[in-house]
C-alpha positions, 0 to 999 in steps of 0.5 A: 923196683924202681929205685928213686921211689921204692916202688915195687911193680909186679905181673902174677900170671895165675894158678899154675902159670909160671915165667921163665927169665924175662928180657927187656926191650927198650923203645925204639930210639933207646934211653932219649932225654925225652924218654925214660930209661925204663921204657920199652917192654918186658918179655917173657915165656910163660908156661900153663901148667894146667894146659900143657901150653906155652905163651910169649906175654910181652908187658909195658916196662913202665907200668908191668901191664900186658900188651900182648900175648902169643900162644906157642905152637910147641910148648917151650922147654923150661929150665927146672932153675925157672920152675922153682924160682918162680913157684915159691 
């Protein structure tokens, strides 16, 4: 949420799909004059119910699209406190 405008911006990932605690990493260089404070990524494992799979989704900060996704060799374990927060 950004908090001058209210504005809310948010990433569903589908049917089934759920992420686990989501990190930020700021931009090289960190919170500039030139940069702002939000800059960076957000990034978070997300499991697939559905296909048993896990993947790392790393998304823009700013603007909450996906930059990128990895599929993970080994689904990640994931803490029952995570399923529930993000399912309801």
């Amino acid at each position: 949420m950004d908090l001058d405008t209210g504005e809310l911006a948010m990433h569903e990932f589908g049917a089934g799909m759920f992420g686990g605690e989501p990190t930020f990493v700021p931009a090289v260089g960190g919170a500039s004059s030139d940069q702002e404070e939000d800059e960076g990524h957000v990034v978070v494992m997300v499991q697939d119910e559905a296909a048993g799979a896990s993947e790392l989704v790393v998304m823009d900060a700013c603007s909450m699209e996906v930059a990128a996704t990895q599929l993970v060799a080994q689904r990640a374990a994931c803490r029952e406190v995570d399923r529930k927060h993000h399912t309801s």
